[in-house]
PABA-251853 format. One record per atom (N, C-alpha, C): x, y, z; residue in one letter. Coordinates in steps of 0.1 Angstrom, whole numbers, plus 5000, padded with zeros to 4 digits. Layout:
! PABA-251853
XYZa...
This chain:
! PABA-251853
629167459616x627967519610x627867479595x628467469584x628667449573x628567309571x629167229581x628867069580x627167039582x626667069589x625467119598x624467159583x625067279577x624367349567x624167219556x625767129553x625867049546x625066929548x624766869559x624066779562x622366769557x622066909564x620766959562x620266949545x621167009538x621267019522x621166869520x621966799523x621566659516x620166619520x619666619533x618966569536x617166619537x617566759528x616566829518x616266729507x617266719501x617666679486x616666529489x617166449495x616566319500x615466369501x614766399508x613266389512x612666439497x612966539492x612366609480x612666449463x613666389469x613766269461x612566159463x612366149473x611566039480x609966079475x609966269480x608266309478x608166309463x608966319456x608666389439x608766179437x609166069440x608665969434x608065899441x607165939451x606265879456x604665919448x605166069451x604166149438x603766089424x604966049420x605066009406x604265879406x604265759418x603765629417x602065679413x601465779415x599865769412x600165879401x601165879389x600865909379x600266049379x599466039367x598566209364x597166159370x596966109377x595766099386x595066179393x593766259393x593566419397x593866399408x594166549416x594466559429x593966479440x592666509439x592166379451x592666269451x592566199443x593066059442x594566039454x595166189454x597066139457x596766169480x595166219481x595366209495x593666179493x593466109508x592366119514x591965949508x592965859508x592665749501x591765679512x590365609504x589565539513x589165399509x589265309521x588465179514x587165129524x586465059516x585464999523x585664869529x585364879539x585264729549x584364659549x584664549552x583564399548x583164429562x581864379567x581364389582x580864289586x579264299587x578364139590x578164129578x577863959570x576563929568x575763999562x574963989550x574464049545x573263979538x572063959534x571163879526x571463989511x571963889502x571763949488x570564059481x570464149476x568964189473x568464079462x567164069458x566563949460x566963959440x567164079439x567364099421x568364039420x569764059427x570663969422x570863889424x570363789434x569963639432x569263579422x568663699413x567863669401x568663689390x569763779387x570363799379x571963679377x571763649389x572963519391x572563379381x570763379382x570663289377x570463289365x570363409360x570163439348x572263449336x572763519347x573863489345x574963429356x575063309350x575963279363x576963239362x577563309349x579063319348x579663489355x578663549353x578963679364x579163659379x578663569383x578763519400x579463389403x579763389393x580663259396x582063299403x582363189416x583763239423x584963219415x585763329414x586863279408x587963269417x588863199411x590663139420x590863299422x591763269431x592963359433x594163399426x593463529417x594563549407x596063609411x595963699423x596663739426x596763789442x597363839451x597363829465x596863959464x596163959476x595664109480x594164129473x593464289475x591764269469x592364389461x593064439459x593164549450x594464529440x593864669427x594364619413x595164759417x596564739411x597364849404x596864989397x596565089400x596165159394x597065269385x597065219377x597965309365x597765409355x598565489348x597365579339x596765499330x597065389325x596065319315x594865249319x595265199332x594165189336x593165279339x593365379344x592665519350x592365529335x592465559324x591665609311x590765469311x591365359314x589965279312x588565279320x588765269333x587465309341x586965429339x588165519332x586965639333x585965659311x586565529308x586565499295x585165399294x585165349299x583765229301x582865309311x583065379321x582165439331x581265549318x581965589312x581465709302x580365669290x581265489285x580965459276x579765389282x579565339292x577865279293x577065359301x577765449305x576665639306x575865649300x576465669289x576065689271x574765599263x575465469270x574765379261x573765319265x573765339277x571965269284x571065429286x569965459281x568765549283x568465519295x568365629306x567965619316x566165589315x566365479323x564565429323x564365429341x563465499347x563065429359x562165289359x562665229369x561965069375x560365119378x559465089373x558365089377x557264959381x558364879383x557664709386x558064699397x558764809408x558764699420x560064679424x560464689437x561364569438x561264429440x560164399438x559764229443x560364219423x559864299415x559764219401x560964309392x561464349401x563164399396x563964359387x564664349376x565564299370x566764359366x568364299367x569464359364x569764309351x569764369341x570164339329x571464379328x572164299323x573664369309x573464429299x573464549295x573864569280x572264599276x571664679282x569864659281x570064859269x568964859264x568764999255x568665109266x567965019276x567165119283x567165079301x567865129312x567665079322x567965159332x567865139349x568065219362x569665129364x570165209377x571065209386x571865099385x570764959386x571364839383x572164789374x571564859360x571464799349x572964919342x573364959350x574465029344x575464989351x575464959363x576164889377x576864769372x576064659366x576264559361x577064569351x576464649337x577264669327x578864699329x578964789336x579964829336x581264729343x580564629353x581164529358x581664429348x580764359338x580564299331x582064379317x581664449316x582864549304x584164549310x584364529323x586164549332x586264439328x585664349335x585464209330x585964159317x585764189308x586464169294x587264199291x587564319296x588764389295x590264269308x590064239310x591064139320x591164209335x589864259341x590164299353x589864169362x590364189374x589564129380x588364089387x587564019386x586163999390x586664049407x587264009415x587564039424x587764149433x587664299424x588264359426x587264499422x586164439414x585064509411x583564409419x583064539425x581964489434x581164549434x579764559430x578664589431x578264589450x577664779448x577264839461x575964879463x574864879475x574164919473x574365049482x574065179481x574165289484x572865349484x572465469497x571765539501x572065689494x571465749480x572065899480x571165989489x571166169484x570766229494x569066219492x568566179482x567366219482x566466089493x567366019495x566865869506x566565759496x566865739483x566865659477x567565539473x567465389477x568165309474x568965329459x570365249455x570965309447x572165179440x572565179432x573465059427x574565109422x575965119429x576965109420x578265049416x579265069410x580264969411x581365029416x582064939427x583164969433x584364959429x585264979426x586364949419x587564919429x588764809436x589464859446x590664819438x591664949442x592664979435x593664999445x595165019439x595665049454x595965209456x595365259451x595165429453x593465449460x593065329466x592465359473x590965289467x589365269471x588665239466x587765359454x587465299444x586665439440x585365389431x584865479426x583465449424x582965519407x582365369403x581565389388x580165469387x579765519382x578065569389x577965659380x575965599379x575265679366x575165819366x575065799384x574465969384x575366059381x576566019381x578266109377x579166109369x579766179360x580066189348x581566119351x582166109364x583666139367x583665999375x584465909376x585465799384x585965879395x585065859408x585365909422x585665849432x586465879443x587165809450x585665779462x585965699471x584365679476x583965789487x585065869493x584665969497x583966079495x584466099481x583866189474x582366159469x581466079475x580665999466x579466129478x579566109491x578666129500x577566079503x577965939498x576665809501x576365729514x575365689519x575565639533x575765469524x576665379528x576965289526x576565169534x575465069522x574364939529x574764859530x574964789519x575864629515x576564639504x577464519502x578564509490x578464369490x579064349474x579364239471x580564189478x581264039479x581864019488x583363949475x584264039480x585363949466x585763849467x585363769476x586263609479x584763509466x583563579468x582363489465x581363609461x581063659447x580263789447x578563749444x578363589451x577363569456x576863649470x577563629476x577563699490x577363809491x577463869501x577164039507x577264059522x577764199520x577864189537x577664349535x577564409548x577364519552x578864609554x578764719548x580264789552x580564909555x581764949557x581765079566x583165129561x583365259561x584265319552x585365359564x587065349562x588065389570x589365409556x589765539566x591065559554x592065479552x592765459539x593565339536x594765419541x
């Protein structure tokens, strides 16, 4: 019984070693983040929306494919990184004046870095700012998303290995994509973020 008792004790001790640094690997990351991890799936085929075939050519160092920096579609997520996404997501909150599009989607435009702009135009930005920062182009993808009101919607995806999460105007906070409650259209595609395809969300 005592061996028994003894065995069991170690083998407490182990597991509570294993949970307390597995825990530790996602850092001070809020709760959500440590379950319910989700990623988005590439599907069919997708026709680009017709704006960012416009904005490609306007910038086409943003769409341009890049090498293979590293194996796999997702970045390390760490606490310095996690102050950055939620550091640039805040910082071009702030800095673009929400304007609605009143031209149309035939005469749509995604700007960078504009005074004043919608969905797009903060989507980008914030792509464009990881981007400087040394993230990977790869690894940040521009989504188009359905919210509840039925309204088409732009935002950027971030894939990390704590799971996919999400940049967005309409939200003050860096969310995991579950937590988003968006019906999900197309995405950019990380091999070529000319592309697009259609996708569908499963737990990582």
């Amino acid at each position: 019984m005592r061996r028994a008792l003894g065995l069991l004790g170690v083998a407490v001790l182990g597991t509570a070693f294993i949970v307390q640094h597995a825990d530790a690997a996602l850092f001070s990351f809020p709760r959500t983040l440590k379950h319910h991890m989700e990623r988005l799936q590439m599907q069919e085929p997708a026709l680009a929306p017709m704006a960012h075939t416009r904005f490609c050519l306007q910038y086409a160092d943003e769409c341009r494919p890049r090498r293979m920096v590293f194996r796999g579609g997702s970045i390390k997520l760490t606490d310095e990184r996690w102050a950055e996404l939620r550091s640039v997501n805040t910082m071009v909150n702030r800095a673009i004046r929400p304007q609605a599009n009143t031209r149309g989607v035939v005469n749509e435009e995604w700007v960078i870095s504009p005074v004043a702009g919608d969905c797009n135009d903060y989507a980008v930005t914030k792509r464009h700012e990881l981007i400087k920062r040394g993230w990977s182009p790869r690894a940040l993808l521009l989504a188009e998303v359905v919210i509840g009101s039925g309204e088409h919607h732009l935002v950027l995806v971030v894939r990390t290995s704590a799971g996919d999460v999400v940049l967005d105007n309409l939200n003050a906070n860096v969310r995991l994509v579950g937590a988003t409650r968006y019906r999900w259209v197309r995405m950019q595609s990380p091999k070529n973020p000319q592309f697009w395809s259609t996708v569908g969300r499963t737990m990582a």
